[in-house]
N, C-alpha and C positions, 0 to 999 in steps of 0.2 A: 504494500500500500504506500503512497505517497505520501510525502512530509508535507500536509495543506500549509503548514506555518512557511515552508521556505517556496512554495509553488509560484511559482510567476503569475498565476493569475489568483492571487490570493487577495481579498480585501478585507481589512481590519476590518470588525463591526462598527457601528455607531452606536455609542452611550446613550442608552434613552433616557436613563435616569440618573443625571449629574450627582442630584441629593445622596442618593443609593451608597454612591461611592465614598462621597463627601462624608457618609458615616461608618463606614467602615475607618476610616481615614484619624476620625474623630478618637481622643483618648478611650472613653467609653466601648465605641464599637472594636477599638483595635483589642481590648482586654477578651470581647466575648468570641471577637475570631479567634485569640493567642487561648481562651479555652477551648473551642469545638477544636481545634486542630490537634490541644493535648487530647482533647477525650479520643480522636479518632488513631492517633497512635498508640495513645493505651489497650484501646481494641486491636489491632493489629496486631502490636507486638504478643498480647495476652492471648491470642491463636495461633501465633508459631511458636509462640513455647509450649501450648497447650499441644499441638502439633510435635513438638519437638521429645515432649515427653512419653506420648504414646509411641512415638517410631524407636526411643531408649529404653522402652518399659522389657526386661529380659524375662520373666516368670511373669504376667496378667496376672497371674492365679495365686502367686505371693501379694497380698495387699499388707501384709504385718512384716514389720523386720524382728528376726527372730537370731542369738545368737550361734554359729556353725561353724565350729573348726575345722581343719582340715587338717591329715595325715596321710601326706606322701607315701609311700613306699619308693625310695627312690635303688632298686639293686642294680646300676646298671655304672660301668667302672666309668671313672672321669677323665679316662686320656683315648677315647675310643672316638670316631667320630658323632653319634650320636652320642655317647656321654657327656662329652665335653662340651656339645650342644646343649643337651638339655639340662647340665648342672647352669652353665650360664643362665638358663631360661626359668630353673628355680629359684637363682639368686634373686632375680627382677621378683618372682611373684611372690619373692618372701618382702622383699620394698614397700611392693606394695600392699600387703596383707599388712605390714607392722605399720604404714603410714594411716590404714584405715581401721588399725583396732580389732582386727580378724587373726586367730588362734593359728600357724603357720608349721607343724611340726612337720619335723620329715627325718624317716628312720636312714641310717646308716648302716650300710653293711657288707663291710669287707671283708671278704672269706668265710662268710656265713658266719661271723661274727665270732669265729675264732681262730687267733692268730697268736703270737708273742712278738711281734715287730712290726714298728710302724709302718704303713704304707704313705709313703710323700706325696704321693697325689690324692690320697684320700685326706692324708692333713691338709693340705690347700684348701681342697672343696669346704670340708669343718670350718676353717676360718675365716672363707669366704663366706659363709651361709652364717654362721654365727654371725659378722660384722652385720651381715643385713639383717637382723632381728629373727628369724627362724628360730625355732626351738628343737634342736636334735637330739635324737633317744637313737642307740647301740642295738643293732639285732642282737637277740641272741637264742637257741635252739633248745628244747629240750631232746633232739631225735640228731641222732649221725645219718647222713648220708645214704644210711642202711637203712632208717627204720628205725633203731634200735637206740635208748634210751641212753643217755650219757650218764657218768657218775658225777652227784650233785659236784662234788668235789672239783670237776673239771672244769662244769660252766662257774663256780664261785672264781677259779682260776681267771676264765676269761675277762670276769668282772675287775678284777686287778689290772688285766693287761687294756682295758676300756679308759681306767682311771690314768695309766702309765702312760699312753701312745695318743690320748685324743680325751686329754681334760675336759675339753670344752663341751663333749655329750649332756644332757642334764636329765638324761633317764634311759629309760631300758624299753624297748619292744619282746617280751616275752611271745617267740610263738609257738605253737604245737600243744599251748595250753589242754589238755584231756578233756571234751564234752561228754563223753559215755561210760563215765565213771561213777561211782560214789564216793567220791572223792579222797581216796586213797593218796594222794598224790600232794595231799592238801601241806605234808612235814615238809617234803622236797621243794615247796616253793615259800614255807616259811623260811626257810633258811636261806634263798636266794635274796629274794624281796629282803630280808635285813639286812645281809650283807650290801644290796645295793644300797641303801638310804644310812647306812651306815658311810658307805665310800663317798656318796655324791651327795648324802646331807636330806633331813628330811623332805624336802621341797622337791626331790627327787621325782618326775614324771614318769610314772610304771603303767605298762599297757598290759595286759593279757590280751592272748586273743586264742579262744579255744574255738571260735568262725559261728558258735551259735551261744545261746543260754545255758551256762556251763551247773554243773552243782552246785546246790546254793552255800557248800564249803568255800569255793571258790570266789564267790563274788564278792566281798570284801576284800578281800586280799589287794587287789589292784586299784588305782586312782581310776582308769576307763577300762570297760571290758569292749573287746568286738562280737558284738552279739549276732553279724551277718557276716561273711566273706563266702563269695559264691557268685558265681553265674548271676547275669540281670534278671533272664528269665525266672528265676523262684525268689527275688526277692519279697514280692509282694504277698509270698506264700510266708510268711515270716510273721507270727506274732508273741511278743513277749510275753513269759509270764506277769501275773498281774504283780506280784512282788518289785519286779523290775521296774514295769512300767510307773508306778508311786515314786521312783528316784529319781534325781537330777538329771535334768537329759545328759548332761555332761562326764558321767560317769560310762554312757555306751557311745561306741563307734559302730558304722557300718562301712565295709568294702567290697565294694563292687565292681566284679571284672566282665569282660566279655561283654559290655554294656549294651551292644546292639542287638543282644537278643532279646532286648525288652521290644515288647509290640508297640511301638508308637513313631511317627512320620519321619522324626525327626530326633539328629542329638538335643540340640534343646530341648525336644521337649521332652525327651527322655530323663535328661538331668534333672528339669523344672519337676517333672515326677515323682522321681526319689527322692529332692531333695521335700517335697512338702510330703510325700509319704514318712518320709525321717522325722522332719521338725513341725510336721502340723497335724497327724494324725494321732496322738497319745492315745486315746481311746482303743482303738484295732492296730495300729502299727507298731514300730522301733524304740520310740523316743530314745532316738538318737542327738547328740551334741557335736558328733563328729562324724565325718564322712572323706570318702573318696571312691572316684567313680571314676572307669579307665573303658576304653575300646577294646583294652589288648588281652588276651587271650593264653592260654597253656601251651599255645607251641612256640617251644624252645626257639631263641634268636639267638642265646648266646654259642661262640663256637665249639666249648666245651659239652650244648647239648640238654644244658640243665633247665630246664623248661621251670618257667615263674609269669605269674602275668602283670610282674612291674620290670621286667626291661625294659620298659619304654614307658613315654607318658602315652602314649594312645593317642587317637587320631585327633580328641574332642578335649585336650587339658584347658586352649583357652576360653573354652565354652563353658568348661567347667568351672573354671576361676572365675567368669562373670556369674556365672547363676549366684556361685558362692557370695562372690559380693550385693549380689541382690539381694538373696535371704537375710543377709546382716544389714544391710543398710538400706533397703530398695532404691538403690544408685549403683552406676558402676564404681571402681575404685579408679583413681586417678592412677 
């Protein structure tokens, strides 16, 4: 279309109404144009934020900001290429979890977290992830390699060699915790758990994770239990007993691998599902505090063959880290 303003055969109007102007002109009139003009960009701008905030909205179906930590599983070595990648890419979301008040732990674990010498590139990653606010807890194993049950005596060993080679840990990831017991097992991890909070001091963060609702010997014992670790597909088949469900959310974790086998369109909305089956459903669900939700799956990527489903973060971490932020603050995180 043509610019009629600069058109050669364009002709200014004629003023019919000189007065008209003359009060616009006027102190009076100029006050009520210099407000209709605020009101009308008050309206405008008050629909493109309104606008602005629906196209940022990441969970619809979160309207409550609810507190939800996160726990990494990060087993995947720091001088690898994808290692080296994604340590740098948990430094960032540990930045930014500690700049916006959001729980950031991430387990460590070099040699299935027993060794007697330090690894120098696993102390870099520690120091790097320490200075960003992270909170790191020490794998460590009840089972060999085999199956078969370690003597207490060896993992208290490892505890020593935790404190020795990588201070800066500030609690323990206990896994292989026993679900199908009557809690037989309960001496074997009094005696670990003191020796830990003994070495790193009460304030020590101790995980159990027996992957569901463990005996009720067991549930005190630990600061969080992981009361899910499992396939997306059966999470929703997962309800706490009523005992649990009455505690802190903060006391249970859930982990979630293989996330795409949940039925729904989308990773978003996948996420946006667990995480309000986690933190909104108390009644029938987890009441969980903590969580972590991955793509990645049981077959082995390392070359050794040992198949885990955190050698990687999976396809959908930074989708995960917004939702995460959404549940905690309905905003994203800077």
């Amino acid at each position: 279309m043509a610019d009629l303003t600069h058109d050669q055969g364009y002709v200014a109007p004629t003023i019919a109404c000189p007065y008209h102007l003359e009060l616009w002109r006027s102190a009076p009139g100029a006050a009520l144009l210099g407000w209709f003009r605020g009101l009308i960009a008050a309206a405008l701008i008050g629909v493109a934020a309104a606008g602005q905030v629906r196209a940022e909205e990441v969970c619809p179906s979160v309207t409550q900001a609810r507190s939800l930590g996160v726990i990494v599983p990060a087993y995947f070595y720091p001088t690898t290429d994808y290692g080296a990648e994604s340590w740098t890419r948990l430094e960032g979301y540990a930045r930014r979890s500690a700049a916006a008040g959001i729980d950031f732990v991430t387990i460590v674990n070099p040699s299935n977290g027993s060794f007697r010498a330090a690894d120098p590139n696993y102390v870099a990653v520690v120091d790097r992830m320490d200075a960003a606010g992270a909170t790191l807890v020490g794998y460590l194993s009840r089972l060999d390699p085999a199956g078969i049950e370690r003597p207490v005596a060896d993992v208290l060993d490892d505890i020593a060699a935790w404190k020795r080679f990588y201070p800066k840990i500030r609690g323990f990831f206990f896994d292989q915790v026993p679900n199908d017991d009557a809690g037989e097992k309960k001496a074997y991890y009094d005696q670990l758990l003191a020796r830990a909070r003994e070495t790193f001091g009460e304030d020590a963060l101790l995980i159990g994770n027996p992957g569901r609702a463990p005996h009720k010997r067991y549930r005190d014992l630990f600061d969080v239990l992981v009361v899910f670790e499992d396939v997306g597909a059966n999470f929703s088949d997962v309800v706490l007993p009523k005992a649990l469900r009455k505690q802190k959310a903060k006391r249970f974790a859930c982990l979630v691998h293989t996330s795409g086998s949940l039925a729904a369109p989308s990773d978003r909305t996948r996420l946006c599902r667990v995480a309000r089956e986690i933190r909104f459903q108390k009644p029938t669900g987890q009441n969980g505090g903590w969580w972590f939700v991955t793509t990645d799956d049981l077959v082995a990527t390392d070359p050794s063959g040992f198949a885990t489903p955190y050698d990687t973060l999976g396809e959908s971490f930074d989708r995960f880290f917004d939702v995460t932020c959404w549940v905690n603050r309905l905003a994203r995180c800077e």
